[in-house]
Every structure is written in C-alpha cells, then in structure tokens.
C-alpha positions in Angstrom: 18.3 -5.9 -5.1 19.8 -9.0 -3.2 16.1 -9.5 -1.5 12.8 -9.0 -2.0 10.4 -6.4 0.3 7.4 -5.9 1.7 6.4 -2.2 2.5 3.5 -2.1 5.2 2.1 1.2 5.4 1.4 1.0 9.5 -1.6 3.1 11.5 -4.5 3.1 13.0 -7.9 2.5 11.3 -9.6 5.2 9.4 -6.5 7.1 9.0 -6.0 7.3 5.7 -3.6 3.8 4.2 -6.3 2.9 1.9 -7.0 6.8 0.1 -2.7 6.7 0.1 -2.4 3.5 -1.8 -4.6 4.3 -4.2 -3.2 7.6 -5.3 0.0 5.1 -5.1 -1.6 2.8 -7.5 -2.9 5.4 -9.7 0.6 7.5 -10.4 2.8 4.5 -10.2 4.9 4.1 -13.6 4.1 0.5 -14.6 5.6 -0.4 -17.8 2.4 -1.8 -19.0 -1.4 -1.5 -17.5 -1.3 -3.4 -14.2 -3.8 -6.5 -13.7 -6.4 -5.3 -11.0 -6.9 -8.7 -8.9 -9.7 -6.9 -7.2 -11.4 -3.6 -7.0 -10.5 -0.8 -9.6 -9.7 2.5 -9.0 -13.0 4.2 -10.4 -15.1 1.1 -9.0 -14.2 -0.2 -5.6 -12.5 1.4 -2.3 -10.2 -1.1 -1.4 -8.1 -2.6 -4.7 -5.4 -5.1 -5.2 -2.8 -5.0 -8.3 0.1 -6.5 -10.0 2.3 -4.9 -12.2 5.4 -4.5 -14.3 8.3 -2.0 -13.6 11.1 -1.3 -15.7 13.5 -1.2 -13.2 16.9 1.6 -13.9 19.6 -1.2 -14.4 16.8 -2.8 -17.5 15.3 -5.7 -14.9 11.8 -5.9 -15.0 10.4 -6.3 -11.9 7.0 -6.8 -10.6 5.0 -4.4 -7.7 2.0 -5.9 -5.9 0.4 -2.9 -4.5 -2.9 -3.8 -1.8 -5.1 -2.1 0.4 -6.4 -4.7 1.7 -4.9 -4.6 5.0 -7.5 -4.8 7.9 -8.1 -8.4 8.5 -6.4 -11.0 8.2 -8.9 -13.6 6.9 -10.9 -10.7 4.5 -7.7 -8.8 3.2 -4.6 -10.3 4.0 -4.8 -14.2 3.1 -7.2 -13.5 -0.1 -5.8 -10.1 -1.1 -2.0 -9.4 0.0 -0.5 -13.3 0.8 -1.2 -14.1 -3.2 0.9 -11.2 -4.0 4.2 -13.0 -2.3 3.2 -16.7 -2.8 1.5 -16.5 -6.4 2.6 -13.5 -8.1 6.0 -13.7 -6.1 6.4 -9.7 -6.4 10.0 -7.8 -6.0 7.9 -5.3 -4.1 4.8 -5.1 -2.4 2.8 -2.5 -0.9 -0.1 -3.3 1.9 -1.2 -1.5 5.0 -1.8 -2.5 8.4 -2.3 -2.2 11.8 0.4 -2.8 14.7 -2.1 -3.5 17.0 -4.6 -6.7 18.3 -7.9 -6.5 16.7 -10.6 -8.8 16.7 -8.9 -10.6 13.8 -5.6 -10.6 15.2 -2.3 -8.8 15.1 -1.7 -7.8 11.5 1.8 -6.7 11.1 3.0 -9.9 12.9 0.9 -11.6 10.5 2.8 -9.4 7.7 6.3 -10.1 9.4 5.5 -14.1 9.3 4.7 -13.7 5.9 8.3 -11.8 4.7 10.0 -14.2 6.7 8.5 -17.1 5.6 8.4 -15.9 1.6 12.5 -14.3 2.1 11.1 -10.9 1.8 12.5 -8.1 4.0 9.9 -6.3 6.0 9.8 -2.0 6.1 7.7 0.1 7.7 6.3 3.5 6.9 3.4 5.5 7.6 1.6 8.2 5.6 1.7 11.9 5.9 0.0 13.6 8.3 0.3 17.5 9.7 -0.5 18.6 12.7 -2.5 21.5 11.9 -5.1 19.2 9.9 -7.9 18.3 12.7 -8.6 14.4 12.9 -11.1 12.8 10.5 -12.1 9.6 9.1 -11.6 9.1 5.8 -15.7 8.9 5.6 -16.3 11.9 7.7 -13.8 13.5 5.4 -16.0 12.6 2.3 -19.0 13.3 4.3 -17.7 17.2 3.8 -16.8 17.0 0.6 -13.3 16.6 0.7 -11.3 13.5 -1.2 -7.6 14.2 -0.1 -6.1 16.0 2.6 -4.8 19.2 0.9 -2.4 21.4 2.7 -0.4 25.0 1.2 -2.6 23.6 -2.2 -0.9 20.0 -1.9 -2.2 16.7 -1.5 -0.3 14.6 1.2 -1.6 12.0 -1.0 0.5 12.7 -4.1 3.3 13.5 -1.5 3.2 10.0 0.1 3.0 8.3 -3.3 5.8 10.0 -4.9 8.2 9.4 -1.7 7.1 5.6 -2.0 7.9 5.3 -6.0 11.3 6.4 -4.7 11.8 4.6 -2.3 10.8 1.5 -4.4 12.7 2.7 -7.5 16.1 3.1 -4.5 15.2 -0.8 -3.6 15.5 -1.7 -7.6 
C-alpha cells in the first residue's frame, strides 16, 4: 500500500451508514480487541474504534472505523479527524453526506482532510434494493426490525463483508 485511505461511506441522513458500520465494526478481524474511543457496540449508536490488522504480506496495520459522520464540529473534528492526525490509521472508515447542511459540507470536509493527512479519498455507499420501501433507521426500529433483511440476508453483513475486502485488497 504506497498510501494511506480514507473510505467515506456517502448518503443521505437516516439511511442507514451508521447500522452499516457497526455490523462493520462488529465482524471486522482485528488481530487484537480494538480500543473503542467512543460508544460501544452494546452501549451507544454512534461508536468510534481503532484497531490492529494483520495485514496478508505480515504488516500490521491499523483501521480507524467511525460513525460519526453527520457534523462536522460533533462527529468529524472530535470523532473521525483523531483517527488520521493522532492514531494516523492505514485505513479509515467514516460516513457522510455529499451535501450542505447546516454544519457544512461534509465530504469536502473529509476530502481536505485526506489531502491534507496524504490519505487517498474512496467513496462507497451501502446496499440498498429497490424492493425494500424507504425507512429511517428509527421508523425501522419503531417496527421491530434491526437490519434490512432481504431472500433471509442482511444487506448489513453484505456491506461489511464487501468492505473487509476491499480493505484487505488496499493491504
């Protein structure tokens, strides 16, 4: 890996980042139990972690994974900017919108970041299938449900196994 990378996880609010990252966080192979910097998985909604991978080639490489990705002020500056400036991650992981808010724009704020840190900037978005009617997360929990399931899958598990490879292909 000749660079290090930042994978925002783009859309709209309410549409699912946050309940994506965590199944992320909780099915990701860290080498060792990853420091939660906030939230925890059976605690809090929105959580913040650093870990150790064990990278193919024998590197070990450290994964910021964040959920925080709403605001700039609340998530990204206290949650997401430590991850590249502190904890200087390989990878990170952190959602966020591509579009003004009251907070301002947060993927430009995620782009100045990469380029100010030397990190290359992806994007992805998570799963969705157009036979599943719209929801919040919250209306979704509201009815009992706590992942989109579709033919018996979670998109969830979907999404987070597609983004351990793509982080393990970065490696």
């Amino acid at each position: 890996m000749k660079k290090k990378v930042i994978i925002a996880l783009v859309g709209t609010r309410n549409a699912g980042k946050t309940a994506a990252i965590r199944k992320l966080v909780e099915i990701f192979p860290f080498s060792s139990e990853p420091e939660y910097l906030s939230g925890k998985l059976n605690e809090c909604y929105d959580i913040s972690v650093v870990g150790q991978y064990n990278s193919p080639n024998g590197e070990v490489k450290t994964i910021g994974i964040c959920s925080f990705g709403d605001y700039i002020c609340d998530g990204l500056d206290k949650e997401f900017r430590p991850l590249a400036t502190i904890y200087h991650c390989d990878v990170i992981v952190v959602p966020c919108h591509n579009y003004q808010d009251k907070e301002g724009n947060t993927y430009r704020y995620i782009d100045d970041t990469a380029k100010e840190h030397g990190y290359k900037l992806l994007t992805t978005s998570i799963i969705r299938d157009e036979s599943i009617p719209y929801v919040t997360i919250d209306e979704w929990k509201l009815k009992g449900g706590s992942e989109i399931v579709v033919n018996g899958v979670s998109l969830n598990e979907i999404f987070a196994q597609n983004m351990i490879n793509l982080i393990k292909s970065l490696l």
